[in-house]
N, C-alpha and C positions, 0 to 999 in steps of 0.2 A: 690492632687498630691504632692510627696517630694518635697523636694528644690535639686535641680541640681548642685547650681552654690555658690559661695562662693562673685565674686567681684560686684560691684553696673554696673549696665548695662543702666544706665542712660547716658552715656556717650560712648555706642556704640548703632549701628546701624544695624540693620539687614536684610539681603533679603532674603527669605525662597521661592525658585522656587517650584513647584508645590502646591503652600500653601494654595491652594482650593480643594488639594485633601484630601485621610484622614491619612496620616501620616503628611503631611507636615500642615493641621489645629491646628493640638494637639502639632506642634511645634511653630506655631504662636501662641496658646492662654496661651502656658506657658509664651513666651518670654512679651506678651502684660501684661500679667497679674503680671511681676515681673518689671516693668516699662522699658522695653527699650528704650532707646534713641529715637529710630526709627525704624518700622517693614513694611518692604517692599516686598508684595505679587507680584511676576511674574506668570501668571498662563494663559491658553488658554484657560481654563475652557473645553477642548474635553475630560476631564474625572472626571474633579474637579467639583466639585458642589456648584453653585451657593449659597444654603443653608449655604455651610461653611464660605464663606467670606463674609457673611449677618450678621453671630455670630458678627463680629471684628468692625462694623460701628461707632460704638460708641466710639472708641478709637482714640483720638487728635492723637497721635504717629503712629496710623496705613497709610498705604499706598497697594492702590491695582491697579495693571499696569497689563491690559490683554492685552495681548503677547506670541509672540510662540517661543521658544530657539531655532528653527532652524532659527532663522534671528539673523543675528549676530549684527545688529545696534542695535534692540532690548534688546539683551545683554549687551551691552554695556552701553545701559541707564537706564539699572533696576540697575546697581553696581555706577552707581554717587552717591556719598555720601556714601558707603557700607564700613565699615568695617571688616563683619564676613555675610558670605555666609552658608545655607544649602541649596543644593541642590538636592531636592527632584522630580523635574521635569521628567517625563519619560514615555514610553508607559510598563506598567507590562503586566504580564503574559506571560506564555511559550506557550500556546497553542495559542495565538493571535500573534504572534513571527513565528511561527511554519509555522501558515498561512499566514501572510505578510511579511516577515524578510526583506523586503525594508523602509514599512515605520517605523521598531522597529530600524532601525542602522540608519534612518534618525534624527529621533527623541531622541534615546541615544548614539549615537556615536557619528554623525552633533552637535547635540543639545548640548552634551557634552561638547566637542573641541572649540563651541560659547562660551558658559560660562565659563569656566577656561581660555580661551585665556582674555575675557574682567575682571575676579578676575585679574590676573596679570596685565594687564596692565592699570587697574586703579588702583593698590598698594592695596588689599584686602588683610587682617590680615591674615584671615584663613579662607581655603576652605573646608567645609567637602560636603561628595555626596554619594548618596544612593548606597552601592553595594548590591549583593545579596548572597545567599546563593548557587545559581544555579553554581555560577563558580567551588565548589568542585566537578561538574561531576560524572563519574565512582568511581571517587575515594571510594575505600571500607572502609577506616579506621575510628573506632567512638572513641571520637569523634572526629569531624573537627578541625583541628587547619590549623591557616593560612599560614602554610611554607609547606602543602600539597592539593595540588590539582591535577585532574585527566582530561580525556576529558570531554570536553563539549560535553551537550547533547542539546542544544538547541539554535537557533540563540538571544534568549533572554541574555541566558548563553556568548553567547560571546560579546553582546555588553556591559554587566557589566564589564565582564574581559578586555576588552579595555578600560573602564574605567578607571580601576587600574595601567592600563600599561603605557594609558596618565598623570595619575596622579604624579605618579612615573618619569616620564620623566619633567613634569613639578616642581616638588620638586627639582629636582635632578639640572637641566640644569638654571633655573631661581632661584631657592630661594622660591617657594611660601608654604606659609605653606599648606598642604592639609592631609586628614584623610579618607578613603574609611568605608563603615559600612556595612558588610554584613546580613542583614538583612534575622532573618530565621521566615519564616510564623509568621508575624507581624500580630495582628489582635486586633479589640477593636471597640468601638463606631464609627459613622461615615462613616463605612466601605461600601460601597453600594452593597446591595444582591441582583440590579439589571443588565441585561445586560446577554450574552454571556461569558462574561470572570469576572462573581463574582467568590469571594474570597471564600474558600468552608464552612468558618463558619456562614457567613450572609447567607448563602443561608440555609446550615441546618437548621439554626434557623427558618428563614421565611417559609421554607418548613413546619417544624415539625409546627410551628403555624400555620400555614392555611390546615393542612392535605394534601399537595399537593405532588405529588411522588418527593421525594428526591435519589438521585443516586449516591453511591459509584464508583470510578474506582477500578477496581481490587478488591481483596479479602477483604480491607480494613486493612489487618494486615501490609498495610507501616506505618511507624513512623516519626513521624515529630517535630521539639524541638519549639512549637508552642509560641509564643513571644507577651504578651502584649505590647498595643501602648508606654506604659508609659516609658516601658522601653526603645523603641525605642528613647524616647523625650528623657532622660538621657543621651544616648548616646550621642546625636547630641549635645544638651546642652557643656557637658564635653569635647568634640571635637573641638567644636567653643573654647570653653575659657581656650584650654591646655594652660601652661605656658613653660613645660618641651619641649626642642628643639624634645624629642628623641622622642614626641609622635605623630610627623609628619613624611610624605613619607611612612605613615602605612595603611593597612585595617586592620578591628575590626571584629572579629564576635560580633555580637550582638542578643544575644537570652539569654535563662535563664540555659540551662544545663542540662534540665533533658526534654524525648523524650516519646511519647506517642504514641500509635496507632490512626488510623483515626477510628478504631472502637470505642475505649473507647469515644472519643472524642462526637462522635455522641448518644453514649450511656449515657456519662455524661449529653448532653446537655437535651436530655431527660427527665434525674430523675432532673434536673433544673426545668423544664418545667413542668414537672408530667404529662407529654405524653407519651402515647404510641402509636409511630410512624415509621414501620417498613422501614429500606430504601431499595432500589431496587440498584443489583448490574449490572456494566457492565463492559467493556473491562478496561485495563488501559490506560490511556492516552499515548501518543507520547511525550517521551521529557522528563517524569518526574522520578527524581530519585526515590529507594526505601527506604532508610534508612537516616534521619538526625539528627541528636547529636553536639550540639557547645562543646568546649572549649572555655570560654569566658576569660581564666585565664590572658589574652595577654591584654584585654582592661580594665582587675583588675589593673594590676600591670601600664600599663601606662597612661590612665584616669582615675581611681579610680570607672569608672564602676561597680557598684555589682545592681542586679536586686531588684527593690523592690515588683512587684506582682511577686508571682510566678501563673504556667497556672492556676489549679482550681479558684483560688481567682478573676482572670484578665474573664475566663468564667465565673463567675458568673453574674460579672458585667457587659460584653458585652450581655448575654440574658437577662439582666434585660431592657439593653438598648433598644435592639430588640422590646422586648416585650409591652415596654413602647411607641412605635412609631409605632402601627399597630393600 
């Protein structure tokens, strides 16, 4: 993996919330691996996997506190001693939103509003926190830029966009540095192709490997600006250690720039694989947009963000990953 960060991080502290999952892993094992001060995993493990915080044991500077961000005492004590915050904690997915949207606003609105309330007011550097890509809604214009969004289409969608709106209130009203990441189909090692609401490239791949029916929604000609992990790490990285005043009270998109079909994708993964494995189409899903495209030019010019896989490169590596753990 690149190098993200420029200052000695032996002298800061970190607590990375959902850090047993698999975005928020690949942001602990960068941080661990370039020596931080201190890395402090908040995690309930109800989606994180044990696996990942088994990786980090071995690390004097690590710290793992199982805990749930809707208790707010909980919050409160995973940020003693915290300098810089990523917070990755959260229930994903829109179709799991769709069907509960109690416990997705309990869990990322509640959960939220814990954790930013307890950064403040135990004096944390800087706050950054997973947004998503889902808050550009309806909106038709490619590609996204952050000073335009549309309705939400999903109660997922709106508990990220309250994110931003708390977060912005909390910049604004108190001082606190914070930085939103909208994350567009983030994908890479770690990712689990188990469950009701996998991600739909761990599941192709496991599909295509085991011969087992794989299923498109819709036609498969929606496009998605599909985003290795690595790049996600970058972001968060470069967020936590802005210096510049003006790169707080902002969200980032965060993706690579360039948009794909869910067909090519499936197609790609294939001649990876050297399978030929036809997939079975059905309805489209509830909730999910048609068309997604970043501008990322916003998190170029104010964290110095520029993508280091792009998609082909970042799938190769994730089916190799797959591939290597069946």
């Amino acid at each position: 993996m690149a190098l993200f960060h420029e200052a000695d991080l032996s002298g800061k502290h970190f607590l990375v919330t959902g850090g047993a999952g698999f975005i928020g892993s690949h942001i602990v094992e960068y941080l661990l691996r370039h020596s931080a001060g201190k890395v402090r995993v908040l995690d309930n493990l109800m989606t994180g996997n044990v696996a990942n915080v088994d990786l980090f044991r071995s690390y004097a500077n690590y710290e793992f506190m199982e805990g749930d961000i809707r208790n707010a005492d909980v919050c409160g004590r995973a940020c003693e001693g915290i300098t810089h915050i990523s917070h990755q904690a959260a229930l994903g997915s829109v179709p799991r939103s769709v069907k509960d949207p109690i416990t997705s606003n309990e869990v990322n609105v509640g959960g939220f509003v814990n954790m930013i309330t307890a950064a403040k007011n135990r004096g944390v550097q800087a706050f950054v926190y997973a947004s998503s890509s889902s808050v550009y809604g309806d909106e038709p214009n490619l590609p996204k830029t952050e000073d335009r969004t549309g309705n939400l289409l999903s109660p997922y969608a709106v508990t990220k966009m309250t994110n931003e709106l708390y977060a912005g209130v909390f910049h604004r009203l108190y001082g606190l540095n914070v930085a939103g990441l909208r994350y567009f189909n983030v994908f890479g090692s770690r990712q689990d192709p188990n469950g009701p609401y996998a991600a739909v490239i761990p599941l192709f791949v496991t599909g295509i490997l085991g011969r087992t029916p794989v299923y498109i929604n819709g036609d498969g000609e929606q496009t998605r600006d599909f985003t290795y992990v690595e790049n996600a790490v970058q972001a968060n990285i470069r967020a936590m250690l802005a210096t510049d005043p003006a790169a707080f009270g902002q969200a980032y998109n965060v993706a690579v720039g360039a948009n794909y079909t869910v067909n090519f994708l499936y197609r790609s993964i294939g001649e990876i694989l050297g399978i030929d494995h036809p997939p079975t189409y059905r309805e489209p899903r509830a909730g999910d947009i048609r068309d997604s495209l970043a501008d990322v030019s916003k998190a170029t010019r104010l964290l110095g963000y520029v993508p280091t896989q792009q998609f082909l490169d970042g799938l190769r590596l994730t089916v190799e990953y797959f591939r290597s753990i069946q």
